[in-house]
C-alpha positions in Angstrom: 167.2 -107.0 130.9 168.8 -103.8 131.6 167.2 -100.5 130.9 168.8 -98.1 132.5 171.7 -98.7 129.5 169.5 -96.5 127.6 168.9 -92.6 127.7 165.8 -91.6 129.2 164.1 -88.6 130.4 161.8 -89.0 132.8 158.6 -87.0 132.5 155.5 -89.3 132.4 153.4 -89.8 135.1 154.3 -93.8 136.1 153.0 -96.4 137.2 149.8 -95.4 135.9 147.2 -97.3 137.5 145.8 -100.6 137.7 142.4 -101.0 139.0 139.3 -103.2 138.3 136.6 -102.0 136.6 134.1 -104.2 138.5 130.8 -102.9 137.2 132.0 -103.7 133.3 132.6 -107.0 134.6 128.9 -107.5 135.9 127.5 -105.6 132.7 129.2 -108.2 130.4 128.6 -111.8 133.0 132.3 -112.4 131.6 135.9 -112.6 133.3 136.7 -110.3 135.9 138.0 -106.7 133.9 140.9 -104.9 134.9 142.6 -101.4 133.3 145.9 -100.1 132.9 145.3 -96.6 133.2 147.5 -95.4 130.5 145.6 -92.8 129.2 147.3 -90.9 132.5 150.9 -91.3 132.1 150.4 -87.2 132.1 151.6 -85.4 129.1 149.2 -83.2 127.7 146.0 -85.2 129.1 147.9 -88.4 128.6 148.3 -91.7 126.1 150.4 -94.4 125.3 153.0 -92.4 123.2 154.3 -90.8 126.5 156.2 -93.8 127.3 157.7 -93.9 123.7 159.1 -90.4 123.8 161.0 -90.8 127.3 163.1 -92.8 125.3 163.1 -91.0 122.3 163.6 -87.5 123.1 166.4 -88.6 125.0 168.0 -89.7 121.8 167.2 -86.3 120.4 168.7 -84.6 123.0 171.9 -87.1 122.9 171.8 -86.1 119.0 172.1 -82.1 120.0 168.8 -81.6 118.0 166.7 -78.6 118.1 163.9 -79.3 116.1 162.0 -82.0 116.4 159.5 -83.8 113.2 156.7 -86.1 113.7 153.9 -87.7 111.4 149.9 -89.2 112.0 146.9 -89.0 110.9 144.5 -86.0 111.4 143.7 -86.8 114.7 147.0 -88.0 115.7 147.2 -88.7 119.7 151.2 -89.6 119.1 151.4 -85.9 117.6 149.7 -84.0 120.3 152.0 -86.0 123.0 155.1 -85.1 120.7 153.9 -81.3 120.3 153.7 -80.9 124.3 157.0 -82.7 125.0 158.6 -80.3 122.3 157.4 -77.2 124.2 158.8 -78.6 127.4 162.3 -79.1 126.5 162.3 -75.8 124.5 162.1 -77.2 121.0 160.5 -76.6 117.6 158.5 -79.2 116.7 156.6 -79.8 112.8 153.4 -81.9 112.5 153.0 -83.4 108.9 149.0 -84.9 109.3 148.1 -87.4 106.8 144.0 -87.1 105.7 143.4 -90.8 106.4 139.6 -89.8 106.1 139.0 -87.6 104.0 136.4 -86.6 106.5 135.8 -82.4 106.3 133.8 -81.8 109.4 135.2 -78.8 111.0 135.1 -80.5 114.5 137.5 -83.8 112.7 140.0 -81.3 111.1 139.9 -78.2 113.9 139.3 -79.4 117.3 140.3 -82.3 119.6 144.0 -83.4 118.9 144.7 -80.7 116.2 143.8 -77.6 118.4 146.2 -79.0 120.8 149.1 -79.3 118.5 148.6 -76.0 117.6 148.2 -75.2 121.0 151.4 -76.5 122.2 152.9 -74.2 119.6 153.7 -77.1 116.8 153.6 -76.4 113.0 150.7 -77.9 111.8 150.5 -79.0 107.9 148.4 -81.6 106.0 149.5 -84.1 103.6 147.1 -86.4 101.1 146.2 -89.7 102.2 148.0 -92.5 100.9 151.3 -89.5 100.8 155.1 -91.4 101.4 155.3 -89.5 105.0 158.5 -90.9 106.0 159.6 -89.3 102.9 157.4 -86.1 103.4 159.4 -85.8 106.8 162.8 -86.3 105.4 162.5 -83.8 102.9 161.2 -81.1 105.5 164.4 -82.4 107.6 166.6 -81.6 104.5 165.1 -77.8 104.2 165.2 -77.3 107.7 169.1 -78.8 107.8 169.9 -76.4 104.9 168.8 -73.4 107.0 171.0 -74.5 109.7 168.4 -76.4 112.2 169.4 -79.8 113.9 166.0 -82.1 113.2 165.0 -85.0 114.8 162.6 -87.4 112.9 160.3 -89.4 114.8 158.5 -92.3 112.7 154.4 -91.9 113.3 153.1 -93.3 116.7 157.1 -93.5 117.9 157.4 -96.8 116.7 160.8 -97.8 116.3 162.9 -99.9 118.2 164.0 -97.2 120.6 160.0 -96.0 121.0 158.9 -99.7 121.9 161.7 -99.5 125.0 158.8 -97.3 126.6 156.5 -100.6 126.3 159.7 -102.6 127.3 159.0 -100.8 130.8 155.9 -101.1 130.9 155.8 -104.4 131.0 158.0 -104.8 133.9 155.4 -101.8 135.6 152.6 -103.8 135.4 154.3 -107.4 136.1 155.2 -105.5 139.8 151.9 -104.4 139.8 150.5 -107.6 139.9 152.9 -108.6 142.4 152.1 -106.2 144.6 148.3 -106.7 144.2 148.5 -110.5 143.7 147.0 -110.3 140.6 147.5 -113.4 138.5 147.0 -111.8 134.9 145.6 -114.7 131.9 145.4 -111.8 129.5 146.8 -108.3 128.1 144.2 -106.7 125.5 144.9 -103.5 123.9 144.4 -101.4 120.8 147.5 -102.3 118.1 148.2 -100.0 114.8 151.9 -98.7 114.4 153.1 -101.9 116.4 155.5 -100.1 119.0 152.7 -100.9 122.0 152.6 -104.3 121.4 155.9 -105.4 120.2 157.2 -103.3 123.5 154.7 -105.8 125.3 155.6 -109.0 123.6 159.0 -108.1 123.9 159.3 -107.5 127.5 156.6 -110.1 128.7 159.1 -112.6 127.1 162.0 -111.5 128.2 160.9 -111.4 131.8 159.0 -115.3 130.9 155.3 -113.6 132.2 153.3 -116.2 130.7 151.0 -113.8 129.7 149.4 -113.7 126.7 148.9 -110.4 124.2 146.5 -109.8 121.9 146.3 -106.7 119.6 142.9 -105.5 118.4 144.1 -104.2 115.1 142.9 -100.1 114.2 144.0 -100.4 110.6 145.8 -103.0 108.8 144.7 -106.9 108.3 145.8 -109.5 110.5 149.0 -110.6 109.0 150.0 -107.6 107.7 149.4 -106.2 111.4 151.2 -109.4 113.2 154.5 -109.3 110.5 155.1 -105.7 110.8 154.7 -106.3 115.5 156.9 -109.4 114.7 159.0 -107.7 112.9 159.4 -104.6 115.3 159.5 -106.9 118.3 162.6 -109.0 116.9 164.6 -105.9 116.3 163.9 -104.4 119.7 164.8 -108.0 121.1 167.8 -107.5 119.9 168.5 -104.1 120.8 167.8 -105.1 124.2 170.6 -107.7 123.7 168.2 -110.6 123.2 168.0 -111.9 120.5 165.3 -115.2 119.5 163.5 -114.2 122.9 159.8 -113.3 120.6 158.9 -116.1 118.3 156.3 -115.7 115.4 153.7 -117.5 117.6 153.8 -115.0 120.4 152.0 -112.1 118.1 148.9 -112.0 117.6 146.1 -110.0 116.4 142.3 -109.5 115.9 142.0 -107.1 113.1 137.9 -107.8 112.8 136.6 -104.6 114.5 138.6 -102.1 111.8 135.2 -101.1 110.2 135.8 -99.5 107.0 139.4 -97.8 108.0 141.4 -96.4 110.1 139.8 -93.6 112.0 136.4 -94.4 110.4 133.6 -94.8 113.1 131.6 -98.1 114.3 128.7 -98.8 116.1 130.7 -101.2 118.2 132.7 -98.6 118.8 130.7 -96.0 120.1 128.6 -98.6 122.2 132.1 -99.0 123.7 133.1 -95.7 124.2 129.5 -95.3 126.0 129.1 -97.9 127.3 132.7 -97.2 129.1 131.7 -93.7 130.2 128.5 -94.9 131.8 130.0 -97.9 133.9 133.1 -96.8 134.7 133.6 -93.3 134.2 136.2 -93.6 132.3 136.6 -91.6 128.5 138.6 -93.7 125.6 139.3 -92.8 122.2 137.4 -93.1 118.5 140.4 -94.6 116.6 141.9 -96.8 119.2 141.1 -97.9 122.3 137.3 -97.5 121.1 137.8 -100.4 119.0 140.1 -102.0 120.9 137.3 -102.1 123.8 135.0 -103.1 121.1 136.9 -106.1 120.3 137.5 -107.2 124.4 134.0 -107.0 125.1 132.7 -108.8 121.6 135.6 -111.6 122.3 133.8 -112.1 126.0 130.4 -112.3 124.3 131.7 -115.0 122.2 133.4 -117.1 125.2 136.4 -116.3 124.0 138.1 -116.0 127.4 137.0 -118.5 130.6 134.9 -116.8 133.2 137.3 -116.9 136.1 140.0 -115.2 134.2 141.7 -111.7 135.2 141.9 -109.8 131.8 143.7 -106.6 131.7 142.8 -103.8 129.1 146.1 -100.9 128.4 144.1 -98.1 127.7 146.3 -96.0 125.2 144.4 -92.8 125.7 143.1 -90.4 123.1 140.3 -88.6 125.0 140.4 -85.3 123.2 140.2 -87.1 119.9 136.4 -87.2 121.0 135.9 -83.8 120.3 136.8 -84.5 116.9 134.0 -86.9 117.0 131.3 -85.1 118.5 127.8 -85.9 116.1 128.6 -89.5 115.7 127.6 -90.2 119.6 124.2 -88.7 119.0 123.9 -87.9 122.5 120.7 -86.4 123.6 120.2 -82.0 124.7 119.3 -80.3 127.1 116.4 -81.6 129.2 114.1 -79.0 130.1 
């Protein structure tokens, strides 16, 4: 499994760390926790999609574009990390935000991830929820093409089959990390929506026969809906890689029961996670993603569903700022006089 066949820029801050979090561990009388510190591969406070566009700006910039045009929801970590990657290589970059919500707090539709889009100099617009955004971006493309620009669509979250090469890596990052630490890993747990994470994973855990074992906890969709559309992305990167049959049907799972109402819609599992994180570790995730995705890990060990002498590793995909867009649903106490 050769990667270097494929263009990359290299801009992300790698290996990201690996380290125990020790006093989760005790908190929860469950397997011994360990985090992949994703959330500081570097670009523009960090996340998961950083990986995803070394690859795919590379394309861009192999397809002479100028322009660059990206798609999430309102509180979008992939279009924040797209936005600041833009600026760096000196190229326009369009944010189409779908309303997923339909949440109007000022701090949701303002702050967090959408003041930094806008602060990275990206055009920001909003779309309905439930809009065709591929097709929203394509159109923009076509205006922008007709005016004599070069634009380069990314799909939301990055995930194609030249995004998941990021996740590809990553896999063979952390397998040396082990190595290097003697860490015997049982289990990879991580937050799974528009697949490219975890199809990256499956994909490159197979490939290099790992043994280890991925489970998704699903942000959005239902649990085949979720696992078809990882399957599906992990067999075409497979075989963009040259390797084809390597991910069977079996290899993809997901736990799509901590979803709550919808995507980007709050839980009290989740912000008892996202606390409970902070105050044990010290370390910040996200509302939409690796909030739940931590809810679902520590539920799972409640339930016994992993043995007690197991190493489990949690990817933390980032997402921080989002948490400003989230501020009065953590009730957190004043000032104390």
């Amino acid at each position: 499994m050769n990667l270097s066949r494929f263009p990359r820029l290299r801009f992300a801050h790698l290996p990201t760390p690996l380290e125990p979090m020790d006093t989760l561990s005790k908190a929860l009388g469950g397997p011994r926790l360990w985090i992949k510190r994703d959330d500081c591969t570097g670009l523009s406070t960090g996340g998961n999609k950083t990986r995803k566009l070394e690859f795919l700006m590379a394309d861009a910039k192999a397809k002479e574009a100028d322009t660059i045009i990206t798609q999430g929801a309102t509180q979008s970590n992939h279009a924040r990390q797209t936005a600041a990657i833009a600026a760096k290589l000196g190229m326009d970059c369009h944010i189409l935000l779908e309303d997923r919500t339909g949440s109007s707090d000022p701090n949701y539709i303002l702050s967090g991830n959408v003041l930094l889009d806008r602060l990275h100099g990206a055009s920001v617009s909003k779309r309905p929820g439930g809009a065709d955004m591929d097709a929203e971006m394509e159109a923009l493309a076509e205006g922008l093409r007709a005016s004599g620009k070069r634009p380069y669509i990314i799909p939301g979250g990055g995930s194609n089959t030249i995004g998941a090469l990021g996740y590809v890596n990553a896999a063979l990052e952390l397998l040396a990390q082990a190595v290097d630490q003697g860490l015997r890993i049982d289990h990879l747990v991580h937050a799974t929506g528009s697949a490219g994470t975890q199809a990256g994973l499956v994909t490159g855990l197979k490939a290099l026969n790992s043994g280890i074992p991925v489970l998704g906890i699903g942000v959005n969709a239902a649990r085949e809906k979720q696992e078809e559309k990882v399957f599906k992305l992990a067999c075409e990167t497979a075989d963009h890689l040259g390797l084809p049959s390597v991910v069977k049907r079996e290899d993809v799972v997901a736990n799509c029961d901590y979803v709550g109402p919808g995507y980007g819609v709050p839980t009290a599992g989740m912000v008892n996670a996202v606390k409970m994180l902070a105050q044990s570790e010290g370390i910040l995730l996200d509302p939409v993603y690796s909030g739940k995705g931590m809810d679902g890990l520590m539920d799972l060990i409640g339930k016994g569903h992993f043995a007690p002498d197991c190493n489990v590793v949690f990817l933390h995909t980032g997402g921080a700022a989002g948490l400003f867009g989230y501020r009065d649903v953590f009730d957190l106490p004043g000032y104390v006089d």
